[in-house]
VEXDREN-2710 file (C-alpha; in Angstrom, 1 decimal):
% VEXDREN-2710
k/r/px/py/pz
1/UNK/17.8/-80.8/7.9
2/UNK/18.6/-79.7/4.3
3/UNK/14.5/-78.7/4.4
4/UNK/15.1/-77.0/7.0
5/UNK/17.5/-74.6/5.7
6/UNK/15.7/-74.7/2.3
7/UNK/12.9/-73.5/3.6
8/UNK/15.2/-71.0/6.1
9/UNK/16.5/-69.6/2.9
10/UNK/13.3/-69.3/0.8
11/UNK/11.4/-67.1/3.6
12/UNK/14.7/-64.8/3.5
13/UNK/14.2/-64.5/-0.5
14/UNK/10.6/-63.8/-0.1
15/UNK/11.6/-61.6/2.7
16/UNK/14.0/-59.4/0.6
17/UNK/11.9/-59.4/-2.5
18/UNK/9.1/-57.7/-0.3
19/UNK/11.3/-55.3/1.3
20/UNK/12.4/-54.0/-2.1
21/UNK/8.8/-53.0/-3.2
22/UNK/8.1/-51.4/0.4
23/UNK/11.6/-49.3/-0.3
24/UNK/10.3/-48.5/-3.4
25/UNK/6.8/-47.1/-2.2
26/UNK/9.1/-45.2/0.6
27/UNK/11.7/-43.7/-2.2
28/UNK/8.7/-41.4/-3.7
29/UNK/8.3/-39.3/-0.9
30/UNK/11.3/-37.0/-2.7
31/UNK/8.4/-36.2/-5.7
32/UNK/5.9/-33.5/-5.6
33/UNK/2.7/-33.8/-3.4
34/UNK/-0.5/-32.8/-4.5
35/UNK/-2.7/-30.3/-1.7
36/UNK/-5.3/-32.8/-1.4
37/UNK/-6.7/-34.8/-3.7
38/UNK/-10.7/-34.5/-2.9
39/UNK/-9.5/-30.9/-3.1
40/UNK/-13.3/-28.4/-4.7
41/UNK/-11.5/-26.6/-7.7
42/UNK/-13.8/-23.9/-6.8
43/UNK/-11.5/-23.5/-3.1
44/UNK/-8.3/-24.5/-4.9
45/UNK/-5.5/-21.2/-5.0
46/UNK/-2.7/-20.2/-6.9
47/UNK/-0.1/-17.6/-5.9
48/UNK/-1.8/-15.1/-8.3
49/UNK/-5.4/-15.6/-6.7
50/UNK/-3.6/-15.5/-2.9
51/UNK/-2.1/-12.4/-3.8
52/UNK/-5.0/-10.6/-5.3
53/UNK/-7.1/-11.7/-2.4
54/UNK/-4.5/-10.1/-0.2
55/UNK/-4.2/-6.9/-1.8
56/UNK/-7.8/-5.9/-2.2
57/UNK/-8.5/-7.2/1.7
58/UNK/-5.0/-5.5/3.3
59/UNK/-5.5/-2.5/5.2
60/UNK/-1.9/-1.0/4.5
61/UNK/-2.5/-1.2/0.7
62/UNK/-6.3/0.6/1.4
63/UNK/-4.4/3.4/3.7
64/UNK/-2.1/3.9/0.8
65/UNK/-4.7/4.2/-1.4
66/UNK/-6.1/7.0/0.5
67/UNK/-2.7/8.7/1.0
68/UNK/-2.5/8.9/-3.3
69/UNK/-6.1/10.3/-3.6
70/UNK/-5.3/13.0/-0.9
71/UNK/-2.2/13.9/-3.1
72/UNK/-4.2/13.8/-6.3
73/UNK/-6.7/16.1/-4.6
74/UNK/-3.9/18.5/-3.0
75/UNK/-2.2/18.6/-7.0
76/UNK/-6.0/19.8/-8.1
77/UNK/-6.2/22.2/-5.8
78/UNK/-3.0/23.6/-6.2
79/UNK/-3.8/24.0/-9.9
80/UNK/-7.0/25.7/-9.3
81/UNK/-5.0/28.0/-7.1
82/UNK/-4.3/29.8/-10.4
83/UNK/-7.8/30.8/-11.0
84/UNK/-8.8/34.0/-9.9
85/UNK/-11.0/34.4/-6.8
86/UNK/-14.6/35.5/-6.5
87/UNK/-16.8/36.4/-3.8
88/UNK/-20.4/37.7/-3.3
89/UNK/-21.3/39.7/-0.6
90/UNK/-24.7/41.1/0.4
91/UNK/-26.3/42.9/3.2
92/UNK/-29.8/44.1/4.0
93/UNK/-30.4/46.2/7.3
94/UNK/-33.3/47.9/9.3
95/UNK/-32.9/51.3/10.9
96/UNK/-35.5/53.2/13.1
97/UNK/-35.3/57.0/14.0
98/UNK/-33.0/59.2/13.0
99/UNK/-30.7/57.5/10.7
100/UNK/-28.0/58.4/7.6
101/UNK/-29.5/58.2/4.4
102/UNK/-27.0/56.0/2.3
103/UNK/-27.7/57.6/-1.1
104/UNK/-27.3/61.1/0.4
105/UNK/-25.7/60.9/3.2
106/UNK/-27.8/62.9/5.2
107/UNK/-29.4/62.3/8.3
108/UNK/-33.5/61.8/7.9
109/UNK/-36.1/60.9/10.8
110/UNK/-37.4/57.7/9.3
111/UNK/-37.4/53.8/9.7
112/UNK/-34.9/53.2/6.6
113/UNK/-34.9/49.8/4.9
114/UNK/-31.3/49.3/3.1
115/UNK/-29.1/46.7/1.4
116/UNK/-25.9/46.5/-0.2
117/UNK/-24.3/44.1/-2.9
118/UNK/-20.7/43.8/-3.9
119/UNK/-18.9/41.5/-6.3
120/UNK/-15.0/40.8/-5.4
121/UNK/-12.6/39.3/-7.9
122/UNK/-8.6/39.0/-7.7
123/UNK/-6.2/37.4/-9.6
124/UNK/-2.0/36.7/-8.3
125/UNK/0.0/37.9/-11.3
126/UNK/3.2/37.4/-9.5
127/UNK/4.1/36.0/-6.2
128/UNK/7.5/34.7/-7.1
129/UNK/6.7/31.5/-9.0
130/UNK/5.0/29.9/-5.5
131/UNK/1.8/28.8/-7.2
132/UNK/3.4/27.4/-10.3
133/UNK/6.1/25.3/-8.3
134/UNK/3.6/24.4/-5.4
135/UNK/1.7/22.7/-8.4
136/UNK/5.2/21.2/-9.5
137/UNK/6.0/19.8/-5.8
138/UNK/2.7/18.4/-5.6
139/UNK/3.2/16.6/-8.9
140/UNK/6.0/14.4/-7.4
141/UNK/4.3/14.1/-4.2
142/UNK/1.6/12.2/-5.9
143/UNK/3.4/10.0/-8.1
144/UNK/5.5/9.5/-4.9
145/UNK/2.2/8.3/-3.4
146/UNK/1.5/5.8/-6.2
147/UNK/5.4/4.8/-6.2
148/UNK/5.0/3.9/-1.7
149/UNK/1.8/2.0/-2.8
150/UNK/3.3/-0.1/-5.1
151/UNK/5.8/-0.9/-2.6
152/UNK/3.4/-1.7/-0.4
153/UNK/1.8/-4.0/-2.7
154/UNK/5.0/-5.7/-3.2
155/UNK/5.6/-6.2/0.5
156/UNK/2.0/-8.0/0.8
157/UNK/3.0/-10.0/-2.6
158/UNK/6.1/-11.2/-0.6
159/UNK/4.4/-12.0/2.4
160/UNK/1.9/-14.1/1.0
161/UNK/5.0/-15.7/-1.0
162/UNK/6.1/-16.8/1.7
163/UNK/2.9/-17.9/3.7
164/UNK/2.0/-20.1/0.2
165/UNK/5.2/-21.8/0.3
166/UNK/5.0/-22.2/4.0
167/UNK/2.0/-24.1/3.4
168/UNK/3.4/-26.0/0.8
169/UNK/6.2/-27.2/2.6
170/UNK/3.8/-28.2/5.6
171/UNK/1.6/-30.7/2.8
172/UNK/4.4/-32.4/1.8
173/UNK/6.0/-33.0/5.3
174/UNK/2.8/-34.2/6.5
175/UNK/3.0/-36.5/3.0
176/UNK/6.0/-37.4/3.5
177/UNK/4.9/-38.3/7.4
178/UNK/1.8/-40.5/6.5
179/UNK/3.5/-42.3/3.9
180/UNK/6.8/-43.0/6.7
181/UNK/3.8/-44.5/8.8
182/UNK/2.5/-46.4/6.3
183/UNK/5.8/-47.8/5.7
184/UNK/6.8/-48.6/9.5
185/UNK/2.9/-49.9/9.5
186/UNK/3.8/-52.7/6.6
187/UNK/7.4/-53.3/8.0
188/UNK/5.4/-54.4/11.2
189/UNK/3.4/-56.7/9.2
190/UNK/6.2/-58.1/7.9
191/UNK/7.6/-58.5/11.0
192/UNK/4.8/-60.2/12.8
193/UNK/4.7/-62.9/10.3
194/UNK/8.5/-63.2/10.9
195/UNK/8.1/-63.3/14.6
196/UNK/5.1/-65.8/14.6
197/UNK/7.0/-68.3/12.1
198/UNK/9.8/-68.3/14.7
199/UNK/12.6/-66.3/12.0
200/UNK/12.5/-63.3/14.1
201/UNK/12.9/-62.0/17.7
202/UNK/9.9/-60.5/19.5
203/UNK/11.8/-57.7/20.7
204/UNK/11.8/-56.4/17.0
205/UNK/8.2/-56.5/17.2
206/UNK/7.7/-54.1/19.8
207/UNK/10.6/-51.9/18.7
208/UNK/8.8/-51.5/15.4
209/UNK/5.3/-50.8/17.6
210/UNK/7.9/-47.5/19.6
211/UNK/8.1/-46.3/16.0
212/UNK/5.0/-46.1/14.4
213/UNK/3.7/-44.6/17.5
214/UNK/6.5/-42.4/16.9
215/UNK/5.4/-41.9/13.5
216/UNK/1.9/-41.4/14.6
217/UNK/3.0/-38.3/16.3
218/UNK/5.1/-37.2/13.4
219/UNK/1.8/-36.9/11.6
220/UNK/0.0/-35.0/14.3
221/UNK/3.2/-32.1/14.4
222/UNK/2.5/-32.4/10.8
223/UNK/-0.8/-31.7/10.3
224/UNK/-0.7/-29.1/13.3
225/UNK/2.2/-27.3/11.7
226/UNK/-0.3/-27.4/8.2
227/UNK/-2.9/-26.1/9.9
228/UNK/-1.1/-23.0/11.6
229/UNK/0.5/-22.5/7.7
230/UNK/-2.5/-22.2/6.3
231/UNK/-4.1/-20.0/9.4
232/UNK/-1.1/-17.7/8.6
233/UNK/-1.8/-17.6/4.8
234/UNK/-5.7/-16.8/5.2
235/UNK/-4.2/-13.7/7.5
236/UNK/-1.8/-12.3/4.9
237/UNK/-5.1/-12.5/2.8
238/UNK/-7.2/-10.9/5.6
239/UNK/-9.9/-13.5/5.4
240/UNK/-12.0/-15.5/8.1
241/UNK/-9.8/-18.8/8.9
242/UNK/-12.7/-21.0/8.5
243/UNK/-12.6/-21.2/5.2
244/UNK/-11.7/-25.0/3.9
245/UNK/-9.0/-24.5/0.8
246/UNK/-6.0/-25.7/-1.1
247/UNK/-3.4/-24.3/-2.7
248/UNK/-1.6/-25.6/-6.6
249/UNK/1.9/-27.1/-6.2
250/UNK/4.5/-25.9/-7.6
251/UNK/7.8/-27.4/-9.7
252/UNK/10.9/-26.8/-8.2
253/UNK/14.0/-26.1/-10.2
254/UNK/17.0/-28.1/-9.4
255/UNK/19.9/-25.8/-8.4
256/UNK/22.4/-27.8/-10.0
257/UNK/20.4/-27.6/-13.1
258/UNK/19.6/-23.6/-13.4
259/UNK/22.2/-21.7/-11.2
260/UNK/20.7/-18.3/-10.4
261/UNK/22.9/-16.4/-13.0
262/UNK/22.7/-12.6/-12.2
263/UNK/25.2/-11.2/-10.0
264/UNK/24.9/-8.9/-6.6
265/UNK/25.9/-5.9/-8.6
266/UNK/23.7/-6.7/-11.5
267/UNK/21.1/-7.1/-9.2
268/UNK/21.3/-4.1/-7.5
269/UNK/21.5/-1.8/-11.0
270/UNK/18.2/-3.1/-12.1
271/UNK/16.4/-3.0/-8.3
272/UNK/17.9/0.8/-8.0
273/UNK/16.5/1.8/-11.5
274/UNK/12.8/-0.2/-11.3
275/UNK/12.1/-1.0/-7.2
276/UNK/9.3/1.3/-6.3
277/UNK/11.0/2.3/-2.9
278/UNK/13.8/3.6/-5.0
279/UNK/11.6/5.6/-7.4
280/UNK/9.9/6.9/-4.1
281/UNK/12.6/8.0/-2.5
282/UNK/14.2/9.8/-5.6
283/UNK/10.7/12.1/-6.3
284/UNK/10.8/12.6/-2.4
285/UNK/14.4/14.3/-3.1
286/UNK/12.6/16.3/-6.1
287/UNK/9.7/17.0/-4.0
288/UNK/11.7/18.2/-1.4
289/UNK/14.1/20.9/-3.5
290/UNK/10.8/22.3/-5.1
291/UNK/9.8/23.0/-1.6
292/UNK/12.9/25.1/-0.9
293/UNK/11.7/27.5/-4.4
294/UNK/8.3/27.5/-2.8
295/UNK/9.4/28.9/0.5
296/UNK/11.7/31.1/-1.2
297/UNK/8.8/32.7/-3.0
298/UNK/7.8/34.6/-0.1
299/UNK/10.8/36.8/-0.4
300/UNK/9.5/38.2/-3.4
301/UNK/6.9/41.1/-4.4
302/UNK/3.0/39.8/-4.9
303/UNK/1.1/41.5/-7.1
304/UNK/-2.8/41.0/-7.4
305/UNK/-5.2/42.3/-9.8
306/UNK/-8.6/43.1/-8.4
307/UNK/-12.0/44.3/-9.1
308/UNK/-15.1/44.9/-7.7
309/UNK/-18.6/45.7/-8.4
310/UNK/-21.2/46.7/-6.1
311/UNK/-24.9/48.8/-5.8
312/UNK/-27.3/49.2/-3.0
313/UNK/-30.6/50.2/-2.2
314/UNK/-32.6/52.4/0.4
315/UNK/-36.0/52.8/1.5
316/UNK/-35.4/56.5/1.9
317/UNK/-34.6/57.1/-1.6
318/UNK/-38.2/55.9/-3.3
319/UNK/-39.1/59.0/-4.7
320/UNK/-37.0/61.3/-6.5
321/UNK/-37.4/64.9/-8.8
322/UNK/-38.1/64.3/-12.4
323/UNK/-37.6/68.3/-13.9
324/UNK/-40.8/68.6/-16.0
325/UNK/-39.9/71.3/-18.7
326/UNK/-41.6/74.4/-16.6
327/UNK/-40.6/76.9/-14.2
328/UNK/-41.7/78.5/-11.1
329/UNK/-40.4/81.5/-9.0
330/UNK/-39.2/81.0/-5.8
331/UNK/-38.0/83.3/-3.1
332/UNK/-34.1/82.6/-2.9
333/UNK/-33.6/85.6/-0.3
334/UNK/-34.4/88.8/0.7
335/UNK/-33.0/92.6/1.0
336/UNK/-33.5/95.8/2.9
337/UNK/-35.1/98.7/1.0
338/UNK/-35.2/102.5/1.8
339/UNK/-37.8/102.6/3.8
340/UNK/-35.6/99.7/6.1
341/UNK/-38.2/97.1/4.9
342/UNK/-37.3/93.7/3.8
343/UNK/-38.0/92.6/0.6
344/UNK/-38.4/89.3/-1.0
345/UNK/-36.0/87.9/-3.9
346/UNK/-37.4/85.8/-6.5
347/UNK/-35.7/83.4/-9.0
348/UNK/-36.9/81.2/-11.7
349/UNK/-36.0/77.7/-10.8
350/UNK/-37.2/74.4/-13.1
351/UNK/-40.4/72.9/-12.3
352/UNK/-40.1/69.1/-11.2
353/UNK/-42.6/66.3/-10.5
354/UNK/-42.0/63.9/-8.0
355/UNK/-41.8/60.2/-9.2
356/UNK/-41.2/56.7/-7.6
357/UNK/-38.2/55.0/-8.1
358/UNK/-37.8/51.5/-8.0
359/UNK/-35.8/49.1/-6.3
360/UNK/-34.6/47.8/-9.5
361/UNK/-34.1/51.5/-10.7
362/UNK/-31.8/52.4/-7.6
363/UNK/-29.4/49.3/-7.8
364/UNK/-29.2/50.1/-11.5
365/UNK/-28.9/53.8/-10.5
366/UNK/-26.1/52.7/-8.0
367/UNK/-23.9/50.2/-10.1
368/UNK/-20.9/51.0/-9.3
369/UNK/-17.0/49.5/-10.4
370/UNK/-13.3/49.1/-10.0
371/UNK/-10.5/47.5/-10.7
372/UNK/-7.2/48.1/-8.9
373/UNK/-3.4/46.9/-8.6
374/UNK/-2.3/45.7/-5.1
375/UNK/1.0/45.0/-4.6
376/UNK/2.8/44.2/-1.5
377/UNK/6.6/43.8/-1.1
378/UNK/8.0/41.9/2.1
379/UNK/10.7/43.8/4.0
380/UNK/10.7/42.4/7.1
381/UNK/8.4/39.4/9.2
382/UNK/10.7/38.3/12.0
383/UNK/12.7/36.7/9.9
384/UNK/9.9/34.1/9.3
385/UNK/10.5/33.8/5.5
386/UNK/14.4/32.9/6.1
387/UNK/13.6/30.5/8.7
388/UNK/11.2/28.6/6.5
389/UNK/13.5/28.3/3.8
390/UNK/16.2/27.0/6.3
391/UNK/13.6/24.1/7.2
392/UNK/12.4/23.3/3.4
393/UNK/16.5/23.2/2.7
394/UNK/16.6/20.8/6.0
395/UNK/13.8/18.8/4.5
396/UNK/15.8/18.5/1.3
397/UNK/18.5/17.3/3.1
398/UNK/16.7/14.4/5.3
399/UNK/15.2/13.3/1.7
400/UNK/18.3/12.6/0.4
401/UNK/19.2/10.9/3.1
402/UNK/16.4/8.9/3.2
403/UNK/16.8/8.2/-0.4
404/UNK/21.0/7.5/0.1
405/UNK/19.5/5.3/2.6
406/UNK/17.2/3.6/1.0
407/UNK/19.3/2.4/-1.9
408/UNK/22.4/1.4/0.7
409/UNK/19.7/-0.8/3.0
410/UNK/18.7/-2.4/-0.9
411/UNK/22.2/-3.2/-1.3
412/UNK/22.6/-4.9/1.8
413/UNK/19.3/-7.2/1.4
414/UNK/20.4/-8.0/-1.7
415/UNK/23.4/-9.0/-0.7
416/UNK/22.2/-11.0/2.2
417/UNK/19.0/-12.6/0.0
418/UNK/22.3/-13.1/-2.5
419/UNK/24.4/-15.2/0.2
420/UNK/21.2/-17.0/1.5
421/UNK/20.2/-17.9/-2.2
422/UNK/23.4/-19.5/-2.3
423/UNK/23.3/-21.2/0.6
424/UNK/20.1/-22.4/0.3
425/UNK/21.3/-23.5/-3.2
426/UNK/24.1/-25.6/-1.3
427/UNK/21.7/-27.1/1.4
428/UNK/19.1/-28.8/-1.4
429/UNK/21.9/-30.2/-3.2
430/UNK/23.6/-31.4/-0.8
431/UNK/20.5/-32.9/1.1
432/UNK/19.2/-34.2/-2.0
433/UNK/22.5/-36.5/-1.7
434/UNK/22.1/-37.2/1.7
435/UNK/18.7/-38.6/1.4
436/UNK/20.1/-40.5/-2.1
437/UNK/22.8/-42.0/0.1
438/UNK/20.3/-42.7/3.3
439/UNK/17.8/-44.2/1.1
440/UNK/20.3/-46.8/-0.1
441/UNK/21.0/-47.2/3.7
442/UNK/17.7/-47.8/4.8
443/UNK/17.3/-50.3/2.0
444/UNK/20.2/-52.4/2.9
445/UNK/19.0/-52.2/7.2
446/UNK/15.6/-53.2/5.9
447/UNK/16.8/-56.1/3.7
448/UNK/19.2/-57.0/6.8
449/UNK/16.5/-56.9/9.5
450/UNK/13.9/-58.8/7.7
451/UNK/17.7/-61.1/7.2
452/UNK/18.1/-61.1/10.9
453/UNK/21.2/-59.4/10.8
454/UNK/20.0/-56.5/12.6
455/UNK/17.3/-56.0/15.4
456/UNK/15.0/-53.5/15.1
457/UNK/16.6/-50.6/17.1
458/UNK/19.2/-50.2/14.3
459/UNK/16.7/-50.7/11.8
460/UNK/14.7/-47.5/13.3
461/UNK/18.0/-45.7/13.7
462/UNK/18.3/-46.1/9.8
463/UNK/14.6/-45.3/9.4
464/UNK/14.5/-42.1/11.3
465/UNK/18.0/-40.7/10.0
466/UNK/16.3/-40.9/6.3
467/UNK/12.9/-39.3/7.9
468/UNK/14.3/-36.1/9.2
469/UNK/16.5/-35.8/6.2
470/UNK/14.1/-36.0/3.4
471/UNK/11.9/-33.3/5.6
472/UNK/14.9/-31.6/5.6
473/UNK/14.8/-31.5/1.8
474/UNK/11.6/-30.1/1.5
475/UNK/12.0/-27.6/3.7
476/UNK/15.6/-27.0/1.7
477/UNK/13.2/-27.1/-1.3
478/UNK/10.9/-24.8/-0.8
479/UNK/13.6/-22.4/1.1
480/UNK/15.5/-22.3/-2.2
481/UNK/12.7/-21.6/-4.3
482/UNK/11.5/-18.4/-1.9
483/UNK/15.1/-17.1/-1.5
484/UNK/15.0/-17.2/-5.4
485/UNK/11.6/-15.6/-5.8
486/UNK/13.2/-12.7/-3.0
487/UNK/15.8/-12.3/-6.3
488/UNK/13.2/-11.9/-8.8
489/UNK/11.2/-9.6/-6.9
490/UNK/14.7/-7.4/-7.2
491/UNK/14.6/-7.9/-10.7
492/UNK/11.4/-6.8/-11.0
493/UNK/9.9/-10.0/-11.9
494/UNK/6.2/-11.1/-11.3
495/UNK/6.5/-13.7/-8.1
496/UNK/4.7/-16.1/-10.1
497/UNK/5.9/-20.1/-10.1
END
């Protein structure tokens, strides 16, 4: 009898001894968990690399991009604007039977060949300051552009954040899911041995079966829930989803150890002074008030400066009379003499030759130029000019709207990234205690089972109380650490871990 009991008593020691190593084994599940360990460096990601992949593949960012280089081409073109203007004009023309001679202007009976050339220039001296402040508006508008791409950026950069930690968290649940099988899987081991040496019911045995198949399928909504993290990530980078991967851990900082220090209000001065948005918004408001000087510059005199230079050429105007230093009489009229006769006049008139002229010779023969002051002074349009001022000054108004709310919708995420920051704070350290205190738990319902204090149902009440809370602690974890990156991004901090 006193065997018996020795022996009853050494299989509980041997028992206990076992189940504190398996508790051991099962209490590392809090640690961090490496993204798999046969893991080609050449496919493993950091943040860095995820967002850089993201923002040269993301269609947003690429429209953006656009957007700036139309405003850097509208701000060149406005500056050109000041340039004078030049243009050539030229026109050759057949005419048969009786046409207009263009050098004479007299009508001939001829096929005439012509052709005219002209050279326009004008230059705006003054037109109310419109060119020089369209230049200014368009200034703002472009860095405006760069300012809304840079946003833009940042939104990407958050959402692959997020999509990197959510891929995170799935890892290390379906960790912390294999290793809570392969600690149900030695428990049953244990317990077979019990059950066959007669120290422990059967019924424990086939509760223990229930939960490793209930593990089994913890591990399947594990891996499932990895694989539609990682399908999600691969999107926020815009590339193919079959493309094998893995992604650097990251360290955590414990809440309790390093509070998040800056205030709501500090928070808000530094995102309303460097945020992007912000910056955008404010050189929209610029952008917007230089519009109402441009459209106010139609109420005021223009005054251009042009020239011109021009020649042409006939076909009817090839020859011409080249005086020759001699003289000739010619009849220039006649009179009536006594008799009633008429009698001839003569005069001496200069001898000419005829010569040919040249097409060169008659468009140098023809230059011809001018330069003139145009200006025009606005009196009345249909009130068009006053109108279009009323909608730059309602333009000016909607900008500062938009920008007023701008920076009151950045207050209100701050404050609500603030409050969830905090929270989140609260949940991890507090679920870091709860799994501390339920790990102590599960070891004293372990040691009690294998004791035969306790069947197995409680056991696997113990069991599964500590499984859903240490997945609750890394998704606490990992919830903390994003809400804290959301505050760094308002502080203008890179999103690095």
């Amino acid at each position: 009898m006193c065997m018996q009991v020795a022996w009853k008593q050494m299989r509980v020691v041997l028992a206990l001894l076992v189940t504190t190593n398996l508790s051991a084994t099962y209490a590392q599940t809090t640690t961090g968990v490496s993204p798999g360990n046969g893991a080609n460096a050449a496919n493993r990601l950091n943040l860095q690399q995820c967002i850089d992949i993201a923002q040269q593949n993301n269609i947003q960012i690429r429209q953006s991009q656009l957007t700036v280089a139309n405003s850097d081409l509208q701000l060149h073109q406005s500056r050109l604007n000041l340039l004078p203007t030049t243009n050539f004009q030229a026109n050759q023309g057949l005419n048969g039977g009786r046409s207009i001679n263009p050098q004479s202007n007299g009508f001939v009976q001829q096929s005439i060949v012509s052709g005219s050339y002209q050279l326009n220039g004008a230059a705006t001296i003054y037109n109310g300051l419109t060119l020089r402040n369209t230049i200014k508006q368009n200034d703002l508008i472009l860095q405006a552009s760069h300012q809304e791409l840079n946003a833009t950026k940042n939104n990407v950069s958050l959402t692959v954040a997020q999509n990197y930690l959510n891929v995170l968290t799935g890892t290390e649940q379906l960790a912390v899911a294999q290793r809570q099988a392969d600690v149900t899987q030695a428990q049953l081991a244990r317990t077979q041995r019990l059950v066959s040496a007669g120290s422990a019911p059967e019924g424990n045995l086939y509760e223990l079966r229930a939960t490793l198949a209930s593990n089994e399928v913890d591990i399947v909504t594990a891996q499932n829930t990895l694989d539609l993290a990682k399908v999600s990530l691969l999107q926020a980078m815009n590339v193919p989803i079959n493309q094998a991967f893995e992604i650097e851990p990251i360290s955590v900082p414990d809440p309790g150890l390093t509070p998040y220090e800056a205030s709501v209000q500090q928070l808000f001065d530094v995102a309303a002074g460097n945020l992007p948005e912000v910056k955008g918004a404010d050189l929209r408001v610029k952008s917007a008030a230089l519009g109402v000087q441009v459209a106010k510059g139609a109420l005021y005199p223009v005054l251009t400066l042009n020239g011109n230079l021009s020649s042409l050429y006939s076909s009817a105007a090839n020859q011409q009379q080249v005086a020759n230093g001699t003289t000739r009489q010619q009849i220039t009229g006649f009179f009536t003499d006594a008799n009633g006769g008429q009698q001839p006049v003569y005069s001496s008139v200069p001898g000419y030759d005829v010569a040919n002229v040249t097409y060169l010779d008659q468009i140098h023969n023809n230059f011809n130029r001018s330069a003139s002051l145009f200006l025009r002074v606005p009196i009345f349009q249909g009130n068009l000019s006053r109108n279009r001022i009323t909608t730059a000054k309602i333009q000016q108004q909607n900008a500062e709207l938009t920008a007023l709310n701008t920076r009151l919708t950045l207050r209100q995420q701050i404050e609500t990234a603030y409050t969830l920051m905090k929270a989140g704070a609260n949940r991890y350290k507090a679920t870091q205690a709860q799994v501390a205190s339920l790990e102590r738990a599960f070891q004293m319902a372990e040691s009690r089972l294998n004791a035969g204090a306790i069947n197995a149902t409680d056991y696997s009440i113990a069991k599964t109380n500590l499984d859903r809370a240490r997945n609750s602690l890394v998704q606490a974890k990992y919830d903390y650490v994003f809400r804290t990156k959301i505050l760094d991004y308002y502080q203008n901090k890179p999103l690095a871990f």
